[in-house]
Structures are given as structure tokens and as C-alpha cells.
C-alpha positions, 0 to 999 in steps of 0.5 A: 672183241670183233672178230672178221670170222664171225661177219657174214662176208667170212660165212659167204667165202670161207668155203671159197678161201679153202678151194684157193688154199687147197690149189695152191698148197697142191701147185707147189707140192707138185712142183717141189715133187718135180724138182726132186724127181729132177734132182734124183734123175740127175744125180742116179743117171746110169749110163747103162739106161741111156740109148747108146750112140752110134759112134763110126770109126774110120781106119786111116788108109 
């Protein structure tokens, strides 16, 4: 049985592949990060940390 890893195209490349793999496993995982952060921020928002707004309040005269 032949098998593509034991060629001289898998010697020259595999070093290669495991870059790629590594860069994309490493995309997602930061944006699986950025999503949850996202997530947890919206769900745990304190209103207490928010900057207030200035609200005016007018007398009727």
C-alpha cells in the first residue's frame, strides 16, 4: 500500500501544512475568544460602569 506521506512532495511540504494549520486553527480560536467576550459583555453589561448621561430637566414656567 502507497501511501502520499511516505513521497518526496510530503517531505518537501509537511513543514509547510503544519504552518497553515497552525494559522488557521489559531484565526478561529481568536475569534471564538471574540465572540464569547462579546457575548459575556453583553450579557454581565452593569449599568453602574457605563458613563452617565447628562440629562436636563427643564421647569415649565
Amino acid at each position: 500500500m502507497n501511501h502520499d506521506f511516505y513521497g518526496p512532495a510530503w517531505a518537501d511540504n509537511h513543514a509547510r501544512l503544519g504552518e497553515e494549520f497552525t494559522r488557521f486553527f489559531g484565526m478561529v480560536s481568536k475569534a471564538v475568544a471574540a465572540a464569547f467576550d462579546r457575548l459575556h459583555a453583553y450579557q454581565y453589561d452593569a449599568p453602574w460602569r457605563r458613563p452617565a448621561r447628562r440629562i436636563r430637566i427643564r421647569a415649565e414656567r
